[in-house]
C-alpha positions as CSV (number, residue, x, y, z in Angstrom):
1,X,-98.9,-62.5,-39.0
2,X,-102.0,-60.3,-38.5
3,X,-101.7,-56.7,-40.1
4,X,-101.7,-55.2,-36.9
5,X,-98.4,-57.6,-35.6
6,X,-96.7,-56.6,-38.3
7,X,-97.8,-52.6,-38.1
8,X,-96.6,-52.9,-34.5
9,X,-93.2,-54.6,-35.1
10,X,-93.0,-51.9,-37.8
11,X,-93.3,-49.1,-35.5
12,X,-91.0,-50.3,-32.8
13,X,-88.1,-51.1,-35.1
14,X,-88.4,-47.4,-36.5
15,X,-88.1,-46.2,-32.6
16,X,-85.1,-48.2,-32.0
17,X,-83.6,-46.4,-35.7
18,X,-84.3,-43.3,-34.0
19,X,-83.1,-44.0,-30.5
20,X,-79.9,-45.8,-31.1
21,X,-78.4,-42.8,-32.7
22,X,-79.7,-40.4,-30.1
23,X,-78.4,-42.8,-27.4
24,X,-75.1,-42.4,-29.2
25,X,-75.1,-38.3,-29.6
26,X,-76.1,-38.3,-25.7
27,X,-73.1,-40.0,-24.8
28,X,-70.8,-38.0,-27.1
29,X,-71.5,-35.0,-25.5
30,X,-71.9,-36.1,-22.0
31,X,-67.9,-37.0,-22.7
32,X,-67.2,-33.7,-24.0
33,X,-68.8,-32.0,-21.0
34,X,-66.9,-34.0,-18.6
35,X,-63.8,-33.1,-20.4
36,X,-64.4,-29.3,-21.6
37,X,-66.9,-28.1,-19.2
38,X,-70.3,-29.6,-17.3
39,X,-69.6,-32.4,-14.8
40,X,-65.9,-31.0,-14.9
41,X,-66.2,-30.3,-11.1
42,X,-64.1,-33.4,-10.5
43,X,-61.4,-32.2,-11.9
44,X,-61.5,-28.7,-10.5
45,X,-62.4,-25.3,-11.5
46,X,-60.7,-22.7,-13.5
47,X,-56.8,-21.7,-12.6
48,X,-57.0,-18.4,-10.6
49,X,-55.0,-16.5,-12.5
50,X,-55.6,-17.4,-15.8
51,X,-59.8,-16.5,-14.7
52,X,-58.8,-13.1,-13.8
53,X,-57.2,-12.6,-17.5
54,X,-60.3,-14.7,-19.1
55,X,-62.6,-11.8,-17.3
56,X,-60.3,-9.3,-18.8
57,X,-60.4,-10.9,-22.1
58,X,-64.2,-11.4,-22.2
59,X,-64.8,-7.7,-20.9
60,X,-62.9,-6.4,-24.2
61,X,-64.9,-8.5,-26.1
62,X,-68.0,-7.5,-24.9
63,X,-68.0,-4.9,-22.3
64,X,-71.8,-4.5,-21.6
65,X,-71.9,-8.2,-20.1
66,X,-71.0,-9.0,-16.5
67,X,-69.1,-12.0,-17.2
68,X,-68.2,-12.5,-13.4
69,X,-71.8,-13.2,-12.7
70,X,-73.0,-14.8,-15.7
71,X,-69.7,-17.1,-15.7
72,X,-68.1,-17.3,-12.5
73,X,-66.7,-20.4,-13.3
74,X,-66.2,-20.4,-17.4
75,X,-64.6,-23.7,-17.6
76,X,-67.4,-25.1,-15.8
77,X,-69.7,-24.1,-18.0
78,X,-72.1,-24.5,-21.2
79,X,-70.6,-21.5,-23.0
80,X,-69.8,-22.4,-26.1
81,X,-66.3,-20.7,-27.4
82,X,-63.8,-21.4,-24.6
83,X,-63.0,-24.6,-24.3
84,X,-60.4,-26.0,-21.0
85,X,-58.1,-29.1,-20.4
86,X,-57.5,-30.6,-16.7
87,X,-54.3,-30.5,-15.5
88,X,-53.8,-34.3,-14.8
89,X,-51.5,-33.6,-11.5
90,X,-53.4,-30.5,-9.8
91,X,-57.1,-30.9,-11.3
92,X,-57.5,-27.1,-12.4
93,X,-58.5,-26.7,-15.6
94,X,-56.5,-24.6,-18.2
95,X,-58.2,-22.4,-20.8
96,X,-57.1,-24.1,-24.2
97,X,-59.1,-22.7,-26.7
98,X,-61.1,-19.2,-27.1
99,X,-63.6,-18.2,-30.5
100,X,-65.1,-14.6,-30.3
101,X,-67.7,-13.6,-33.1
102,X,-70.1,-15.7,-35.5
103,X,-68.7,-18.3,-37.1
104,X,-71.3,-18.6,-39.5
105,X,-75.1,-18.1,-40.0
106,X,-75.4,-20.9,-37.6
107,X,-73.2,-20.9,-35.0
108,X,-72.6,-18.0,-32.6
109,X,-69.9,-18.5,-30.1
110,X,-69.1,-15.5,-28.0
111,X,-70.4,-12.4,-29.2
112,X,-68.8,-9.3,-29.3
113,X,-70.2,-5.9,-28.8
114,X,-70.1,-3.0,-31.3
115,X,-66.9,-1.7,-29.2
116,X,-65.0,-4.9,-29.1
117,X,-61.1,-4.9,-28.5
118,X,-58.4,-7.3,-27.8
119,X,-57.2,-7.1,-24.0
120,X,-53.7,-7.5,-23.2
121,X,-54.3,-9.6,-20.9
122,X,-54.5,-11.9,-23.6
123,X,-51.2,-12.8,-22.8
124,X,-51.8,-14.4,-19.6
125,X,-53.5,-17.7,-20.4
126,X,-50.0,-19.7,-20.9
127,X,-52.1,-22.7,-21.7
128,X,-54.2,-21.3,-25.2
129,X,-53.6,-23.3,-27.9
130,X,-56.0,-21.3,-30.2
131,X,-57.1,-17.9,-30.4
132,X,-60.0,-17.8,-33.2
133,X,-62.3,-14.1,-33.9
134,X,-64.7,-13.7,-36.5
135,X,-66.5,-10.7,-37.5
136,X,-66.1,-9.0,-34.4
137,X,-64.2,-6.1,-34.6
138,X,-66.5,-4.5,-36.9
139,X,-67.4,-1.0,-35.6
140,X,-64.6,0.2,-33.1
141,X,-61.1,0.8,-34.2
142,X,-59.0,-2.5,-32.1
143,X,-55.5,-3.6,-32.7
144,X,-53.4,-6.8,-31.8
145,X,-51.8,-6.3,-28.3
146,X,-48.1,-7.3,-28.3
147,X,-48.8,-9.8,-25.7
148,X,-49.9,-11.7,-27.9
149,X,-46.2,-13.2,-28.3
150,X,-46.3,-14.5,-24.6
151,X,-48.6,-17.2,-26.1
152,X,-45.8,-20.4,-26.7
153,X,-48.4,-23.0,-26.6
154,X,-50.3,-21.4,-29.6
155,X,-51.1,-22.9,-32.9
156,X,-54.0,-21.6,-33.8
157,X,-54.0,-17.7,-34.6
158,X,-57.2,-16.6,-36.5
159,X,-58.6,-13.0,-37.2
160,X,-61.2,-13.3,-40.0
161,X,-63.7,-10.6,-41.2
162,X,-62.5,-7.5,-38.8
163,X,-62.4,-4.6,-40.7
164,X,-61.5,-2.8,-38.2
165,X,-59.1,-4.4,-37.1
166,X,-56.1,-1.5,-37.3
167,X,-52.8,-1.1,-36.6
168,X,-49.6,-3.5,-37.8
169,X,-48.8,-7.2,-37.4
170,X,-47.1,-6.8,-34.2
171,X,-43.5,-8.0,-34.3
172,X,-43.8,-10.5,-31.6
173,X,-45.5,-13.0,-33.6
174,X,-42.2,-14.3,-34.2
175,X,-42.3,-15.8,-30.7
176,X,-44.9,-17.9,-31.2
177,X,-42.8,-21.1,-32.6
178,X,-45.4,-23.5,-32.2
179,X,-47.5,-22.0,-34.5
180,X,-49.0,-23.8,-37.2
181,X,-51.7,-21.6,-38.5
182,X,-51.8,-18.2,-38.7
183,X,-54.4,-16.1,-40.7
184,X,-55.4,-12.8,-40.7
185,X,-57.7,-11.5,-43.6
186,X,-60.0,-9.0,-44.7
187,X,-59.0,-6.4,-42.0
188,X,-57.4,-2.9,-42.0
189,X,-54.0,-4.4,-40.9
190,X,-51.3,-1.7,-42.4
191,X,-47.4,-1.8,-42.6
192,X,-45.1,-4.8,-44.1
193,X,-45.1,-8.2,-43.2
194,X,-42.6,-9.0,-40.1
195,X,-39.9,-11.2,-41.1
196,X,-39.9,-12.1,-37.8
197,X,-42.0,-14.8,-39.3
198,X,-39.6,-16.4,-40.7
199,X,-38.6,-17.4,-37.4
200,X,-42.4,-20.0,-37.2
201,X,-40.8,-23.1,-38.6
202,X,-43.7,-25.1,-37.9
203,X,-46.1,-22.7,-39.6
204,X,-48.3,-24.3,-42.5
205,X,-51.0,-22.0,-43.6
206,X,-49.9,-18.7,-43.3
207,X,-53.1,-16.6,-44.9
208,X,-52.4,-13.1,-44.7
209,X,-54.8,-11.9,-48.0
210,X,-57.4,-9.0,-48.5
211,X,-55.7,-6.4,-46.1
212,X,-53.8,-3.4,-46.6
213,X,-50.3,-4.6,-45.7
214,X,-47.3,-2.5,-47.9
215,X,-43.5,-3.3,-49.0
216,X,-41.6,-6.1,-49.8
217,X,-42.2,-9.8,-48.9
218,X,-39.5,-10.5,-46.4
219,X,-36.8,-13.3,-47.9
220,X,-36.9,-14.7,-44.4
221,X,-39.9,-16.4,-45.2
222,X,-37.9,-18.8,-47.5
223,X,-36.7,-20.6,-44.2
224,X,-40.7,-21.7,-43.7
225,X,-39.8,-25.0,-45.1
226,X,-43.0,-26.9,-43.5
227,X,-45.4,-24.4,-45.3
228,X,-48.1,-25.7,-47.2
229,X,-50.5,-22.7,-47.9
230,X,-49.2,-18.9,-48.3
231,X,-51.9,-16.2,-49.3
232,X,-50.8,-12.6,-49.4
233,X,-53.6,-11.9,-51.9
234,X,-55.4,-8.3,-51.9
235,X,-52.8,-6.3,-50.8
236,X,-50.3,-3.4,-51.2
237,X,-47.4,-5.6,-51.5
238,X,-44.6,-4.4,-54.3
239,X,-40.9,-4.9,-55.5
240,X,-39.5,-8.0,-57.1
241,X,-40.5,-11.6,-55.5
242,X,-38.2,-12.5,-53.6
243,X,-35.9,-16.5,-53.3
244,X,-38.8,-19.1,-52.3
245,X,-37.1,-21.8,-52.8
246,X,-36.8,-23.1,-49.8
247,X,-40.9,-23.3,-49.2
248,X,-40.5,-27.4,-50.6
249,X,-43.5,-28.2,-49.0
250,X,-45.5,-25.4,-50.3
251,X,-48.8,-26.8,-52.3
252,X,-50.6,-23.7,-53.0
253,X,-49.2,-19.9,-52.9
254,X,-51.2,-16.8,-54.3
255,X,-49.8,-13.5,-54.8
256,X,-52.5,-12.2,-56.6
257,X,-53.7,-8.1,-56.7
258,X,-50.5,-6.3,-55.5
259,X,-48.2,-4.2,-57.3
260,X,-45.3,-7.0,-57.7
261,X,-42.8,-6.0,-60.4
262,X,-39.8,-7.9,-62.1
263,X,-39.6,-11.0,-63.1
264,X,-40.9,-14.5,-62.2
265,X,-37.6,-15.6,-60.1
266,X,-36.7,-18.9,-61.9
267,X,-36.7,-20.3,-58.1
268,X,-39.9,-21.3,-58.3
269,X,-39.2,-24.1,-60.3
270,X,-38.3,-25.6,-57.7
271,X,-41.5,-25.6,-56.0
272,X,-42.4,-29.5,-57.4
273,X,-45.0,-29.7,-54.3
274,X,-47.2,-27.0,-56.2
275,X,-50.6,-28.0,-57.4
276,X,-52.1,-23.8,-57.0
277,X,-50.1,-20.7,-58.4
278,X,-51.9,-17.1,-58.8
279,X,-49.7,-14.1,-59.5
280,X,-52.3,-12.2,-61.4
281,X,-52.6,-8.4,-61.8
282,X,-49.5,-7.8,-60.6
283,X,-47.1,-5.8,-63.1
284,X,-45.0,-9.0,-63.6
285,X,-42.4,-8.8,-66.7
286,X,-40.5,-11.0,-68.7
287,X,-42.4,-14.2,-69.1
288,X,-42.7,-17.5,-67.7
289,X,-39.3,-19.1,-66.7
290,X,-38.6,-22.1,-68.2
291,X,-38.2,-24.2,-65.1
292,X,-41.7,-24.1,-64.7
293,X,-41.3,-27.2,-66.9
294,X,-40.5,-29.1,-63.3
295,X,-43.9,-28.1,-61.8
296,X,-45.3,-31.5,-62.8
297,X,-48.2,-31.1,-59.8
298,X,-49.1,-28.0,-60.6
299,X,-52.7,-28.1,-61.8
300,X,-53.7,-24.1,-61.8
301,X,-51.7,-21.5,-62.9
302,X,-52.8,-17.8,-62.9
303,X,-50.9,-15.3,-65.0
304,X,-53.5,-12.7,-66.2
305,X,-53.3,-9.1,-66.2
306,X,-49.3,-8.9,-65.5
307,X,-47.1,-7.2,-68.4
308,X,-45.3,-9.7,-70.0
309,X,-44.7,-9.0,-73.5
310,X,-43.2,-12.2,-75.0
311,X,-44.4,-15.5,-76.7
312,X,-46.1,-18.3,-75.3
313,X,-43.9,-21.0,-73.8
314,X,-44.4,-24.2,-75.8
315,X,-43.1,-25.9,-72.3
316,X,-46.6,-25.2,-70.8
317,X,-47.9,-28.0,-73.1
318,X,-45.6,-30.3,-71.3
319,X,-47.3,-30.1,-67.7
320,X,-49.3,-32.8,-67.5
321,X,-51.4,-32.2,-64.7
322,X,-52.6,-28.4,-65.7
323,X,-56.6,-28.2,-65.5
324,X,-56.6,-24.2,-65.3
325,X,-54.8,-21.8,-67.1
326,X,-55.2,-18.4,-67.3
327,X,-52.7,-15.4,-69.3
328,X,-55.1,-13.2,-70.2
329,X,-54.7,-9.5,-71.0
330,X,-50.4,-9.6,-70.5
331,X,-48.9,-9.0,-73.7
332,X,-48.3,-11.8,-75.0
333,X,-47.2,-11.9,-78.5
334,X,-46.9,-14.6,-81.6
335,X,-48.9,-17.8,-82.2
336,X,-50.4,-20.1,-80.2
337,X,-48.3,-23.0,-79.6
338,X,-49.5,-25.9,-80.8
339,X,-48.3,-28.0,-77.8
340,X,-51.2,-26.5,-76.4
341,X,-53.6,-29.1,-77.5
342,X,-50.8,-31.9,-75.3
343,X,-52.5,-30.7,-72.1
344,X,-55.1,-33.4,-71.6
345,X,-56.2,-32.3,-68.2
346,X,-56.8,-29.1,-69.3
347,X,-60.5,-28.0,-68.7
348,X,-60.1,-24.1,-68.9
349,X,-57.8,-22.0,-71.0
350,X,-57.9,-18.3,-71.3
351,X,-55.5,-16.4,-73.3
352,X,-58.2,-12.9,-73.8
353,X,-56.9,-9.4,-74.4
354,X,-53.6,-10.3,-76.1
355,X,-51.7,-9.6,-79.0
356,X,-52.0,-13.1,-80.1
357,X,-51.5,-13.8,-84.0
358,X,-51.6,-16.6,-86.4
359,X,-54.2,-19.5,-86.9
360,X,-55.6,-21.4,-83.8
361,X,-54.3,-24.6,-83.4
362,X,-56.8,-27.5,-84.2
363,X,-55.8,-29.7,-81.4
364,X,-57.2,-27.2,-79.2
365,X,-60.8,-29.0,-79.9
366,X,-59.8,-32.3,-79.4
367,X,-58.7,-31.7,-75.9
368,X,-60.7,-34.3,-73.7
369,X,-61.3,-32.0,-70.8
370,X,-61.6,-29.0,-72.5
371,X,-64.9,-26.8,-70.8
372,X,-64.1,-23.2,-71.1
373,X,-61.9,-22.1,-73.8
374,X,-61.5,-17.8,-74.4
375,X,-59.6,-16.2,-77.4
376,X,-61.1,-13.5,-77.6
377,X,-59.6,-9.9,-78.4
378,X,-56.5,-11.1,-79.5
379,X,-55.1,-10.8,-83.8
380,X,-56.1,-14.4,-84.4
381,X,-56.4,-15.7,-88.5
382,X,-57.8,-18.3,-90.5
383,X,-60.6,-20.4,-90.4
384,X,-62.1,-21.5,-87.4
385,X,-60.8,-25.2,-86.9
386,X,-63.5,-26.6,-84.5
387,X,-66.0,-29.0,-85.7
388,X,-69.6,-27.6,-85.6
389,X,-70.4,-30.4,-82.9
390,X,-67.6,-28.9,-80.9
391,X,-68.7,-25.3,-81.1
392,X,-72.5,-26.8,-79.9
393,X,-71.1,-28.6,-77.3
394,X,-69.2,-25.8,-75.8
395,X,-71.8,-23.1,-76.1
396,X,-71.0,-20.0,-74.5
397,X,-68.0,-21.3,-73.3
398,X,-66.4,-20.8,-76.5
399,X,-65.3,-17.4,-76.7
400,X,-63.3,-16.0,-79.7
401,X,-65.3,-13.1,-80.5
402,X,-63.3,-10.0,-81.7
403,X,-60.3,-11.6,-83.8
404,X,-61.1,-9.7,-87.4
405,X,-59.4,-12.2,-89.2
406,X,-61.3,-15.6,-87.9
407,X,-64.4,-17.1,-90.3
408,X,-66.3,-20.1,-89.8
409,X,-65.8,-22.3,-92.2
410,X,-68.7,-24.9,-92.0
411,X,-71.7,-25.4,-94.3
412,X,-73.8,-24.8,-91.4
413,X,-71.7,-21.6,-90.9
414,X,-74.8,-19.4,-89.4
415,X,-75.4,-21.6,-86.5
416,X,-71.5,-20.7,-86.1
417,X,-71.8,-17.1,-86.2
418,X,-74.9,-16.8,-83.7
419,X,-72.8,-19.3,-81.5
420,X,-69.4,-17.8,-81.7
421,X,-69.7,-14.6,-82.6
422,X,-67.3,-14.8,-85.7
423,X,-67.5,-14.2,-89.4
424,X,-68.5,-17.2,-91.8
425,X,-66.5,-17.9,-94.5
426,X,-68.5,-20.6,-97.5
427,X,-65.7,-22.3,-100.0
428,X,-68.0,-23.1,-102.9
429,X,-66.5,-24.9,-105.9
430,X,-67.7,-23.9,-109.0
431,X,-67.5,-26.0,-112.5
432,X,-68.6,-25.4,-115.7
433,X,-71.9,-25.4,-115.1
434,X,-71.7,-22.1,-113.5
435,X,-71.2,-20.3,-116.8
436,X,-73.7,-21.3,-118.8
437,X,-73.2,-25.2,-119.1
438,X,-70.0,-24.1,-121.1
439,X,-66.6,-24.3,-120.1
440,X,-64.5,-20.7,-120.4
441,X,-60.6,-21.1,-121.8
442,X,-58.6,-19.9,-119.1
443,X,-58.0,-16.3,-121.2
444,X,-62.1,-16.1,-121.4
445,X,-62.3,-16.4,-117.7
446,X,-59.2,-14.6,-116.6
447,X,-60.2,-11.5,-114.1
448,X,-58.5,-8.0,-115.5
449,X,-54.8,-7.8,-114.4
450,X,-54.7,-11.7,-113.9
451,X,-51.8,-13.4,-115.8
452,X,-52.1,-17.0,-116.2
453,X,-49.8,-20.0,-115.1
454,X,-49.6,-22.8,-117.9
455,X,-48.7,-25.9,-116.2
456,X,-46.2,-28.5,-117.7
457,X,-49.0,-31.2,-118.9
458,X,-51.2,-28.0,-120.8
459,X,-54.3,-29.1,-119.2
460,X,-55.0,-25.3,-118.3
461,X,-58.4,-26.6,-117.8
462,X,-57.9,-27.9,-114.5
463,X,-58.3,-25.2,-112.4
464,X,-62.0,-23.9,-110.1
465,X,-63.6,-20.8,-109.4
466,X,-62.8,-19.8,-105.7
467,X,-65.5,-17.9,-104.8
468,X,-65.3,-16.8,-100.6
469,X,-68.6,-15.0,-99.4
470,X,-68.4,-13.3,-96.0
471,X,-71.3,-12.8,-94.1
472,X,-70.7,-10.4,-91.4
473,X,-72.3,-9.9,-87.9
474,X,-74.8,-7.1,-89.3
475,X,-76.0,-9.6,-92.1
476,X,-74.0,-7.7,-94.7
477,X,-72.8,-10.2,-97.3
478,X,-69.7,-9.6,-99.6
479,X,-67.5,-11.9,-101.9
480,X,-64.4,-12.0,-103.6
481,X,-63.4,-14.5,-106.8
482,X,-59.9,-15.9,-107.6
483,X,-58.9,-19.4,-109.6
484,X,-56.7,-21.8,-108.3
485,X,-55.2,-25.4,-109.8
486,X,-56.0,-28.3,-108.6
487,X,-52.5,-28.8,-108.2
488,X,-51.8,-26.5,-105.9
């Protein structure tokens, strides 16, 4: 086969790579058009009345536009953001689906003016299935219309990025029992949280975080027994938590910066669906429950910056599947259990800004997993148990700076302190050779004020020179000297 043949051959194989797949995208969307919008003429155009409330809808949205002209038919159309279904019995087409805003840096679906707002006449498309805005409400005061309860086919409620967005969770959200998602964050929402949604049985994400929502989290939420996600994070929320044991299905829940007091209800235990708990900076008291033990799933568990004031739970090394655990700056008092070093999942621990005592437990650098690791500002003793390849493997991910009583004990000890940020500590052992090549009697070598110890066998000879120098962070290098037996 000539060069040219094969060059050829080449080149029309690479066009049919490249056509196929277009051939296939071209047919894709020539079905979606047929069913959501262009070529849907077949089937109909737009129901009358829900058009008129589409027009009202899109003029709140964005009042500068004449939607009547530019969409006369919206169904029948390329705009992307409202999406219809054909009634198979009449042919009109039902509005299912609406998205106002920018979704992200790449997708802009209906835009909304600087003076956006949400038209009660929202309420009028019976057939929406999901109501989704993003960044729109961003300049103009706008609120939630009440109407928004008429909606029984939604499940689908989304108001993302509107700071503006004003006013409270109206209490006709409870209507909407087909519900499966709703999520409203980073707005100015205010008030408490309706327990009318208590009454959205089918609900599964329910993300109401980074807004300024007050009081108490309503106990009718514990009847939400299909819930798998629950965010409240970022708000005003305060009192005790309330039951939540009902939520079985619940696999993630964060109640993170609010004002929560109390304790940790010992309900939660009974959460076994967990994998994702945060109920940090709260002002949480009283410790971890013990039937936290029955969290088997649970893989991240966020405690820091509550007030808890007791011991470490030895329990917590029992929960296999933890990877992230975090109790920084609570209170928490005593030693570090040594059941710590059970967790072999574990790949972040953080127990900074504690009143934690004692020595650190070795197993803590043999865990398999083990990537960030921070004991810092805590009353920690002793010498640093960590083999010097394990303080060069975790680098700055080792953190147990500010514990006065920790030294490195290592020969290569100043690699250690440049690492870790700790005090070395050299054990040297002395013989007789340090005195001149002769040996001292035990009363030629005792220090003033020491008495001596004779031991059974008389052989007060068998005992070394201790001799611990400190090198601190500046460089300054003291020592102390004490004798020990060999039998001790």
């Amino acid at each position: 086969m000539s060069r040219w043949r094969k060059s050829a051959l080449t080149h029309r194989d690479s066009c049919r790579r490249r056509i196929l797949p277009n051939v296939v995208l071209i047919t894709a969307i020539l079905c979606c058009c047929c069913l959501f919008g262009v070529g849907a003429q077949e089937y109909g155009s737009t129901d009358a009345g829900e058009l008129e409330a589409l027009f009202d809808v899109l003029g709140g949205i964005s009042p500068d536009t004449n939607w009547r002209d530019q969409l006369p038919d919206p169904c029948n159309s390329w705009q992307q953001g409202i999406y219809c279904l054909a009634d198979n019995d009449t042919g009109e087409l039902h509005v299912t689906n609406l998205e106002f805003g920018v979704l992200s840096d790449y997708i802009d679906v209906i835009p909304c003016s600087g003076h956006a707002s949400l038209h009660p006449s929202i309420g009028k498309l019976p057939f929406l299935q999901s109501l989704q805005i993003f960044s729109c409400f961003t300049s103009q005061s706008a609120s939630i219309p009440e109407e928004i309860g008429m909606l029984q086919d939604l499940q689908i409620l989304t108001f993302q990025d509107n700071p503006e967005l004003r006013g409270t969770l109206p209490l006709s959200l409870g209507n909407l029992t087909n519900l499966q998602r709703l999520s409203v964050t980073e707005t100015g929402m205010e008030g408490t949280i309706p327990s009318e949604i208590g009454s959205l049985v089918n609900l599964r994400q329910l993300d109401l975080s980074r807004n300024q929502l007050q009081g108490f989290i309503p106990e009718s939420l514990n009847s939400l027994g299909s819930l798998q996600i629950m965010d409240f994070g970022g708000n005003f929320l305060s009192g005790v938590l309330p039951f939540l044991g009902g939520l079985r299905s619940v696999v993630k829940m964060v109640l993170s910066n609010n004002l929560l007091n109390g304790s940790i209800p010992s309900d939660m235990g009974q959460l076994t669906t967990l994998t994702y708990l945060d109920l940090s900076y709260n002002n949480l008291t009283g410790g971890i429950p013990s039937s936290f033990a029955n969290l088997t799933n649970l893989e991240n568990l966020f405690l820091e910056h509550n007030d808890m004031g007791t011991s470490l739970p030895s329990f917590l090394g029992s929960m296999p599947a933890l990877s992230r655990l975090t109790l920084a700056q609570s209170n928490y008092v005593g030693e570090i259990p040594p059941a710590f070093g059970n967790m072999t999942n574990l790949r972040v621990l953080v127990l900074k800004d504690n009143l934690l005592s004692g020595v650190i437990p070795a197993a803590l650098g043999a865990l398999p997993n083990i990537y960030h690791l921070d004991l810092s500002r805590n009353n920690l003793t002793g010498p640093v148990p960590f083999s010097l390849g394990f303080v060069e493997k975790m680098g700055s991910n080792l953190i147990i700076l500010n514990n006065s009583g920790l030294c490195f004990p290592h020969s290569s000890a100043r690699v250690a302190v440049s690492t870790i940020g700790v005090n070395s500590c050299i054990l040297e052992e002395a013989d007789s050779s340090n005195f001149g090549g002769q040996a001292k009697s035990p009363s030629e070598s005792a220090l003033p004020g020491e008495s001596h110890r004779n031991d059974a066998s008389g052989g007060g000879t068998n005992r070394f020179l201790l001799v611990l120098a400190v090198t601190t962070n500046s460089g300054k290098k003291t020592s102390a000297t004490g004798y020990f037996q060999d039998a001790l």
